[in-house]
LOMARDREN-590557 format. One record per residue (C-alpha): residue in three letters; z, x, y; residue number from 1; chain. Coordinates in pm, 1 decimal, m for minus. Last residue first. Layout:
<pts>
ALA Z X Y NUM A
...
</pts>
This chain:
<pts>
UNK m2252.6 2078.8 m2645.4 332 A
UNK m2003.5 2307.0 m2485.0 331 A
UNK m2008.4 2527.4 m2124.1 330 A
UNK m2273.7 2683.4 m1868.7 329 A
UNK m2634.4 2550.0 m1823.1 328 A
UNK m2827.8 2763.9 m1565.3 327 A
UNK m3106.5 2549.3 m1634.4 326 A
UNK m3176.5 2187.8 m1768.8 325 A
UNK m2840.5 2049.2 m1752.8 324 A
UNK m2861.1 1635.7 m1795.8 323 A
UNK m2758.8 1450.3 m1497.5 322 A
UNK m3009.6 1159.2 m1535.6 321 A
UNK m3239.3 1291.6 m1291.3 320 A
UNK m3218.7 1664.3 m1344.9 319 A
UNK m2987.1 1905.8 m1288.7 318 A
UNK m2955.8 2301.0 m1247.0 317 A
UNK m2727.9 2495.4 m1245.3 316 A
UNK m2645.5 2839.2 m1045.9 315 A
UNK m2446.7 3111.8 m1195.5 314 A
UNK m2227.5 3188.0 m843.7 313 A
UNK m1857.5 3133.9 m963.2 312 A
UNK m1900.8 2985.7 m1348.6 311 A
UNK m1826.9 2601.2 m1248.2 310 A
UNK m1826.9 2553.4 m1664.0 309 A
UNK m2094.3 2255.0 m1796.2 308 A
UNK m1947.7 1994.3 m2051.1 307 A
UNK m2183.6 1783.3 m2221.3 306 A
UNK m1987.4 1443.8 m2284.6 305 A
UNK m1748.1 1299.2 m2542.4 304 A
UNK m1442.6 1434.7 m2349.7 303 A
UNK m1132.9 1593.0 m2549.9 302 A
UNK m1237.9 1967.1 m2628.0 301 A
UNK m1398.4 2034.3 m2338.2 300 A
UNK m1079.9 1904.1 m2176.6 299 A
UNK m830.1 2114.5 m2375.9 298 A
UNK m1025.2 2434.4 m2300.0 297 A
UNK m1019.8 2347.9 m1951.7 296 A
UNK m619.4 2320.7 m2013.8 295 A
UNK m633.5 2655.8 m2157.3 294 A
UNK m522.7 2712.6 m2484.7 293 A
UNK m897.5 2914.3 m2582.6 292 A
UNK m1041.3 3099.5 m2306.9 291 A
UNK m1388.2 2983.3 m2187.3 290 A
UNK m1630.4 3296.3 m2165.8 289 A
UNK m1745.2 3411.4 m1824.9 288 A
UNK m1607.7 3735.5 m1920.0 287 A
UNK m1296.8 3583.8 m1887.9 286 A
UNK m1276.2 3222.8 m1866.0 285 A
UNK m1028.6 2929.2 m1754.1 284 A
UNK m788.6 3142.6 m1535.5 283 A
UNK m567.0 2887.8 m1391.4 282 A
UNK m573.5 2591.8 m1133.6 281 A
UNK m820.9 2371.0 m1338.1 280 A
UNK m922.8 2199.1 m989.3 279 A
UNK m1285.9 2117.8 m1165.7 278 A
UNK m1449.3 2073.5 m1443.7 277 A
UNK m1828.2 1973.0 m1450.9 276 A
UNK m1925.2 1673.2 m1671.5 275 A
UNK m2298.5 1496.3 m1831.5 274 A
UNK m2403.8 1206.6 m1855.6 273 A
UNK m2163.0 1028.6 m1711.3 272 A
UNK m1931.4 736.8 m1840.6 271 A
UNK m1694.0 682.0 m1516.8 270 A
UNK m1430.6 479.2 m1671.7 269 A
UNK m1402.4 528.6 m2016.9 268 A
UNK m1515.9 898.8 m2150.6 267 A
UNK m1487.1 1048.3 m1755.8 266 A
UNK m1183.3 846.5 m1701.5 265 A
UNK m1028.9 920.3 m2083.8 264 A
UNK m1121.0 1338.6 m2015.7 263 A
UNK m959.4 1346.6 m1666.4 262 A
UNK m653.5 1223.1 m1830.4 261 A
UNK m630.3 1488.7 m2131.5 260 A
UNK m745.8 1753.2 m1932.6 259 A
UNK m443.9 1669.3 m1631.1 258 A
UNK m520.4 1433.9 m1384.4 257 A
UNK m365.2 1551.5 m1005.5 256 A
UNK m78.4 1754.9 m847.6 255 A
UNK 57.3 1798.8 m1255.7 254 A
UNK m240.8 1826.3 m1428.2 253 A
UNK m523.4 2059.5 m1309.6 252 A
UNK m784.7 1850.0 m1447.3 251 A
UNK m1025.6 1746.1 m1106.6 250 A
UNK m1336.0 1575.5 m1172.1 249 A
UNK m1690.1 1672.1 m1090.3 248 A
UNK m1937.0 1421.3 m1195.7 247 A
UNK m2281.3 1349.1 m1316.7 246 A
UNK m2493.6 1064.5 m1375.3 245 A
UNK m2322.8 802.7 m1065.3 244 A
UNK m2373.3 468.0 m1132.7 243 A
UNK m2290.3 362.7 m807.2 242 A
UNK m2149.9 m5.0 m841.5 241 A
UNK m2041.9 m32.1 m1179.0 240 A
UNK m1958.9 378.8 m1221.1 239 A
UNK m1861.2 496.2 m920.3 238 A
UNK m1723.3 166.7 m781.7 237 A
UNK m1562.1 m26.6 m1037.0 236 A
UNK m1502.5 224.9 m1327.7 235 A
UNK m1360.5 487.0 m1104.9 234 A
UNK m1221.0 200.9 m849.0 233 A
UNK m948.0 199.9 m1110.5 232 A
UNK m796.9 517.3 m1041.7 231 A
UNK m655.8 777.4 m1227.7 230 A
UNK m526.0 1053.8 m1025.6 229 A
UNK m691.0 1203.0 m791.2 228 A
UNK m836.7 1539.7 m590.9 227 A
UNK m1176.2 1548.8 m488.3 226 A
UNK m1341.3 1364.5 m719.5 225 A
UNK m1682.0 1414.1 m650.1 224 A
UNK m1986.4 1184.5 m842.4 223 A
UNK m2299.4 1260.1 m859.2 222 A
UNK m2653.8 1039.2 m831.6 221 A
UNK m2938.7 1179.5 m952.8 220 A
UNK m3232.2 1000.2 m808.4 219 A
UNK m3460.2 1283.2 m698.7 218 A
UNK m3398.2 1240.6 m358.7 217 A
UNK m2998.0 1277.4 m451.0 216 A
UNK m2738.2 1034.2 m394.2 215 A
UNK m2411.4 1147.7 m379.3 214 A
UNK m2049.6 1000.9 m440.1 213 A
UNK m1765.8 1134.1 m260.3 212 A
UNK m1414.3 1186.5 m295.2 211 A
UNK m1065.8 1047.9 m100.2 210 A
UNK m758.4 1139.8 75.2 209 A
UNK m581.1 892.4 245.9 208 A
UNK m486.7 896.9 658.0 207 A
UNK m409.5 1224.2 866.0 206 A
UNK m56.6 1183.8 913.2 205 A
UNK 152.3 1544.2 967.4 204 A
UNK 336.4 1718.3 725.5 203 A
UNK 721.0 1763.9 683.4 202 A
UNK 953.4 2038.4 625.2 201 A
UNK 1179.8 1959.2 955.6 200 A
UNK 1114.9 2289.8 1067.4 199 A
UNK 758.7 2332.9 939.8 198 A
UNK 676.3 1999.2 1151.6 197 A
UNK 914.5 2092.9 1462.6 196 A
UNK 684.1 2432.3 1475.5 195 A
UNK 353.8 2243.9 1415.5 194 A
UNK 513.5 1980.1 1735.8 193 A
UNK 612.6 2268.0 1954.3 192 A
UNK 223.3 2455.5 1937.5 191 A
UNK m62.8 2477.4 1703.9 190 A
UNK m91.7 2256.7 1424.8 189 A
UNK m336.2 2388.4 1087.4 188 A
UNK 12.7 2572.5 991.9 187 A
UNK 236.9 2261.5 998.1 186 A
UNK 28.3 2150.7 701.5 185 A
UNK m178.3 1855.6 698.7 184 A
UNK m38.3 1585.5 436.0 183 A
UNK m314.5 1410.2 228.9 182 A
UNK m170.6 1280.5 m107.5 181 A
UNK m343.7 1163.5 m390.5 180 A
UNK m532.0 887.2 m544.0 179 A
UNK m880.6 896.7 m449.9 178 A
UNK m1124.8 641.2 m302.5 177 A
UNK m1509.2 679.8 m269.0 176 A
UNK m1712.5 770.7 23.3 175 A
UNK m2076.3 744.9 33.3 174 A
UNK m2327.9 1022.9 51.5 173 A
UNK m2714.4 999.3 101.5 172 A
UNK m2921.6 1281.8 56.3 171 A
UNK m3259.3 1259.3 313.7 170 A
UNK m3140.9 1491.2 624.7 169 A
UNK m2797.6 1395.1 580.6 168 A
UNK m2716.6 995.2 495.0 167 A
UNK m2380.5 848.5 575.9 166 A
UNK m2257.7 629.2 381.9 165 A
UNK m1928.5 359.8 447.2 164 A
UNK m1741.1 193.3 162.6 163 A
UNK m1440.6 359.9 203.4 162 A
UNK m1456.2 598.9 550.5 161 A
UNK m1688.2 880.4 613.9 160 A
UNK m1632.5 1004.2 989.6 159 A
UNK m1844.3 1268.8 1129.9 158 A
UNK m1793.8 1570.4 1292.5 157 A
UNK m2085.8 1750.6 1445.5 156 A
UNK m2065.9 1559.3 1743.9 155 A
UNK m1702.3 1732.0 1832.3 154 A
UNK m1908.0 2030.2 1958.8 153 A
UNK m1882.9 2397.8 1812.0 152 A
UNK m1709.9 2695.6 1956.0 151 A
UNK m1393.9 2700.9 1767.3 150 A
UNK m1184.1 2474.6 1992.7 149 A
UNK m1490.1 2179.2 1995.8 148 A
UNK m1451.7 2243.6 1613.7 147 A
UNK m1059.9 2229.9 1608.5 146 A
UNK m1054.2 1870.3 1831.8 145 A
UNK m1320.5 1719.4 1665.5 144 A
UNK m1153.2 1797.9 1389.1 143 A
UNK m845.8 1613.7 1491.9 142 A
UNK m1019.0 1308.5 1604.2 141 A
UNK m1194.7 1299.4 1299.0 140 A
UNK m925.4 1289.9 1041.9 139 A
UNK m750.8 953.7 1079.0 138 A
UNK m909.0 858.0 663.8 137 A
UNK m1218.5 999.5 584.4 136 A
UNK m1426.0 1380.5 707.9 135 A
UNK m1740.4 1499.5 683.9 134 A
UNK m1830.2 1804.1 878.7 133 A
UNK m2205.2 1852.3 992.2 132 A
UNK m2320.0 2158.1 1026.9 131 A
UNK m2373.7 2435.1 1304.5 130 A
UNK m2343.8 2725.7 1027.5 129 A
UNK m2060.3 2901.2 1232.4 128 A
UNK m1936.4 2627.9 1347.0 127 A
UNK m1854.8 2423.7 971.6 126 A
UNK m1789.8 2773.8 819.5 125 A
UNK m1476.2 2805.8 1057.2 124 A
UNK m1410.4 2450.3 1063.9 123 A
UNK m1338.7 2471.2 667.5 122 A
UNK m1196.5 2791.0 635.2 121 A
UNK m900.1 2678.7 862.3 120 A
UNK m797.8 2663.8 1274.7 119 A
UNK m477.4 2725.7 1275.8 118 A
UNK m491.2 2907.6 1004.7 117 A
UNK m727.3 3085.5 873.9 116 A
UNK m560.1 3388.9 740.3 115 A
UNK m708.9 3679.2 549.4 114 A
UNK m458.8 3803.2 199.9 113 A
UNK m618.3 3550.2 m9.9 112 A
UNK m609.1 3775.5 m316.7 111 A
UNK m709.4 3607.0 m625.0 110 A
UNK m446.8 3597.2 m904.8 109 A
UNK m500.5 3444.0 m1210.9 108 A
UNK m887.8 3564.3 m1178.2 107 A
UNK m779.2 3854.7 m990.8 106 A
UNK m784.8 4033.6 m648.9 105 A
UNK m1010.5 4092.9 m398.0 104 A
UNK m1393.1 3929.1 m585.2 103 A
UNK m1557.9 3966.7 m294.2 102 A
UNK m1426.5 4053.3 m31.1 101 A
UNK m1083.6 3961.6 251.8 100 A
UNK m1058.1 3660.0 42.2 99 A
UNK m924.5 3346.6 185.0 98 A
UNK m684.1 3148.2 349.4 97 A
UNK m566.0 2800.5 516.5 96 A
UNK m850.9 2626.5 376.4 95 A
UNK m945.2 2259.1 377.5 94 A
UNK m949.8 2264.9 22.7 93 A
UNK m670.6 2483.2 m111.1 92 A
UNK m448.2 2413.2 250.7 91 A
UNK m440.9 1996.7 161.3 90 A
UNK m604.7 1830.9 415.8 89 A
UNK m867.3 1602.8 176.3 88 A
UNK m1198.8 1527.1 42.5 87 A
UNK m1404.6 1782.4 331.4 86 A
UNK m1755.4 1772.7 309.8 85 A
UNK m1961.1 2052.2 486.5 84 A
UNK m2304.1 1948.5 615.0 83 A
UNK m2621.7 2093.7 627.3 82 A
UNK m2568.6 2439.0 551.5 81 A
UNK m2783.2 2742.6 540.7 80 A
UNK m2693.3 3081.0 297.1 79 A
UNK m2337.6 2987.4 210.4 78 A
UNK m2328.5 3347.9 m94.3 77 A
UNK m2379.3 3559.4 259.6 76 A
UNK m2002.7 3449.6 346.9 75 A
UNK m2013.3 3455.6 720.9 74 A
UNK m1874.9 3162.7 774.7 73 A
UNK m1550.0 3248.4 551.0 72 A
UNK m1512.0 3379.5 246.2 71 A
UNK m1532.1 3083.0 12.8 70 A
UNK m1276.2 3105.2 m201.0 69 A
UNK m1028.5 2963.6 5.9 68 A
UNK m1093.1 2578.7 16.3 67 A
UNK m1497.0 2548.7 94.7 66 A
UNK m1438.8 2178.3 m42.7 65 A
UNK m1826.9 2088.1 m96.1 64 A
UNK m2044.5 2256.4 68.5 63 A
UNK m2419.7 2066.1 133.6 62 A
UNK m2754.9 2224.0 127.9 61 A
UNK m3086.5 2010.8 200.4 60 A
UNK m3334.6 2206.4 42.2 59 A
UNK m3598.1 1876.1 m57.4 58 A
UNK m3488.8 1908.8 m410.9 57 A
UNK m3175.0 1846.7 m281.7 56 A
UNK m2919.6 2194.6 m289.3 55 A
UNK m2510.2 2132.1 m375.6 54 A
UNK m2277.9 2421.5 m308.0 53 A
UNK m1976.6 2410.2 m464.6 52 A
UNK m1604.4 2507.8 m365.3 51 A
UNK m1310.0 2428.5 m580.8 50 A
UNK m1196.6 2773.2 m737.6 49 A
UNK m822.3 2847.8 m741.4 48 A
UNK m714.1 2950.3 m1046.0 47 A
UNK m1067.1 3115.0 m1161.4 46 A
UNK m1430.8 3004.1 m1309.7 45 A
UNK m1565.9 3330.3 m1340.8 44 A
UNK m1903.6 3468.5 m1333.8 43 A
UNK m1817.5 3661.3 m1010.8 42 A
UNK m1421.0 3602.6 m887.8 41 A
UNK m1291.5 3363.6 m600.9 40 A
UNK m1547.1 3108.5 m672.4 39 A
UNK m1869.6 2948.7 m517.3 38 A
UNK m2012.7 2704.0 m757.5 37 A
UNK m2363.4 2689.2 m758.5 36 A
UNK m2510.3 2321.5 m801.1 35 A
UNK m2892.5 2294.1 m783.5 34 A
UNK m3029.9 1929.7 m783.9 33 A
UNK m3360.2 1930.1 m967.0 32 A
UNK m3760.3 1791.6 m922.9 31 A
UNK m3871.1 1502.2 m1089.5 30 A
UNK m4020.4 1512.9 m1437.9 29 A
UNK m4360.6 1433.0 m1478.6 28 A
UNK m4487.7 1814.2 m1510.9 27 A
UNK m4210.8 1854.1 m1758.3 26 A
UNK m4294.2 1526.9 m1944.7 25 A
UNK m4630.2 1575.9 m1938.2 24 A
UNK m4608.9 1943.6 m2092.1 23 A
UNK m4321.5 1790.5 m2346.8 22 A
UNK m4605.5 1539.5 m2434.2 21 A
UNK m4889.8 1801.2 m2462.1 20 A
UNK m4697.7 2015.5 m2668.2 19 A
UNK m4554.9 1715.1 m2913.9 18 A
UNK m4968.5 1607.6 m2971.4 17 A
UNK m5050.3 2004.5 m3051.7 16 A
UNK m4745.7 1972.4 m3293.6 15 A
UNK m4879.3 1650.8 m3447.1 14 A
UNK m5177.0 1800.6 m3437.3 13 A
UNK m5101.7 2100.8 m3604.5 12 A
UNK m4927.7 1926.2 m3900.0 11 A
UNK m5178.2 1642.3 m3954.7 10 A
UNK m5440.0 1978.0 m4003.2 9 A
UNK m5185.8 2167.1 m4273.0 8 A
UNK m5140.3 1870.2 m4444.6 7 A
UNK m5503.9 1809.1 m4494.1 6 A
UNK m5561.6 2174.3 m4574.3 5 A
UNK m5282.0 2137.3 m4857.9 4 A
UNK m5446.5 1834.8 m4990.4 3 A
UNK m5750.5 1961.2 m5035.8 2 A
UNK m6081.9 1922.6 m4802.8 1 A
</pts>
């Protein structure tokens, strides 16, 4: 046997040996965590967009932040729902409007022209898919209140506070701090004291805002943000204590980090595999490409860390260690 026939030989095994491994490895590998962001625009990832859906191996389905891109409970992107988590009051996550269909409007400028007020996209979804709703802070008792209003019962609410978890049908979910405001809007408050409220220009006391950190069967762990600033419990809880492999963090600047903020927590603090932008509050893509001199741009550009786009219904998918492995959206 020559030399060249040698060479060729060591060469197919080593990539028959490589086949087999990456076969194993597949077969091996535990099953994914599906995220599909549900936006106000297809393929998009748009001014306003918040809301994902999160799918367990097992098919347990949770919404996070329906806000007002999701269109309501009878959205046929929701499919079923487990439990709804709520981070804070605030009308673009709780939901004081949304689209009348899909895709009304634009990218910069969606058209929420339906009204959910008093009773908001969240409860609405919440009843109509008989889930659980997460809530923190002085929250419950007023959900309990709207659900039991809307046609639900108050035992579907459930309060989340720091340092508590709750676990839904096998996922676990803790809450987390955030560093923000929570004001509830005159608009979600029927009656004398919602009028006195809008009057006087004021909100109403629902306790602190906060995010969530879950625990998939699989063993991915993810972190939510919901709307913050830089906090130190980032490094202390979700990283040290959670270890959380993924994360969705806020970079709208201004009402919360900006890109260049949200970048040194995920690079620093919370040290993920891998990143999903959120709460960019502009038109990041077009054709479902990024668009340069955007503050999403600006992020990608800044953090160390695969970063996947929240493309409004292109589903990915996650293994393990938070590492993309279909669907997979964004740079590096």
């Amino acid at each position: 046997m020559n030399r060249l026939t040698v060479a060729r030989a060591i060469s197919l095994i080593a990539i028959t040996i490589t086949s087999a491994v990456t076969a194993m490895a597949n077969e091996d590998s535990p099953a994914t965590v599906k995220i599909t962001p549900l936006g106000s625009q297809d393929g998009e990832f748009c001014r306003y967009d918040r809301a994902l859906i999160l799918e367990d191996p097992n098919g347990t389905r949770l919404l996070y932040d329906a806000g007002r891109t999701v269109r309501g409970g009878d959205d046929p992107r929701l499919g079923e729902i487990d439990a709804v988590l709520l981070s804070h009051v605030h009308g673009d996550h709780l939901g004081d409007v949304y689209q009348p269909t899909a895709n009304a409007g634009s990218c910069a400028s969606p058209d929420f022209s339906v009204s959910a007020t008093p009773e908001s996209n969240t409860v609405r979804i919440a009843v109509a898919k008989q889930a659980t709703l997460l809530v923190g802070g002085e929250m419950p008792g007023f959900f309990e209140n709207k659900v039991a209003a809307a046609g639900g019962s108050e035992e579907q609410v459930q309060l989340l506070r720091f340092g508590g978890e709750a676990e839904v049908a096998g996922v676990k979910i803790a809450s987390v701090p955030a560093v923000h405001s929570n004001g509830l809007g005159p608009a979600f408050i029927e009656g004398q004291v919602g009028e006195m409220l809008a009057a006087s220009g004021l909100t109403a006391y629902v306790g602190p805002p906060g995010g969530y950190v879950v625990s998939f069967s699989n063993g991915l762990v993810v972190y939510l943000s919901g709307d913050t600033g830089v906090t130190a419990e980032q490094d202390l809880v979700v990283r040290q204590l959670y270890g959380a492999e993924l994360a969705v963090i806020n970079i709208g600047d201004t009402f919360t980090t900006g890109p260049s903020e949200a970048a040194y927590v995920i690079d620093e603090m919370v040290q993920p595999n891998a990143v999903i932008p959120s709460h960019a509050n502009e038109e990041a893509t077009r054709d479902g490409e990024l668009l340069p001199d955007t503050r999403t741009a600006t992020f990608a550009e800044a953090v160390s860390v695969p970063v996947h786009l929240p493309l409004s219904g292109r589903t990915l998918a996650f293994d393990d260690q938070g590492r993309c492995v279909g669907g997979c959206q964004g740079r590096r």
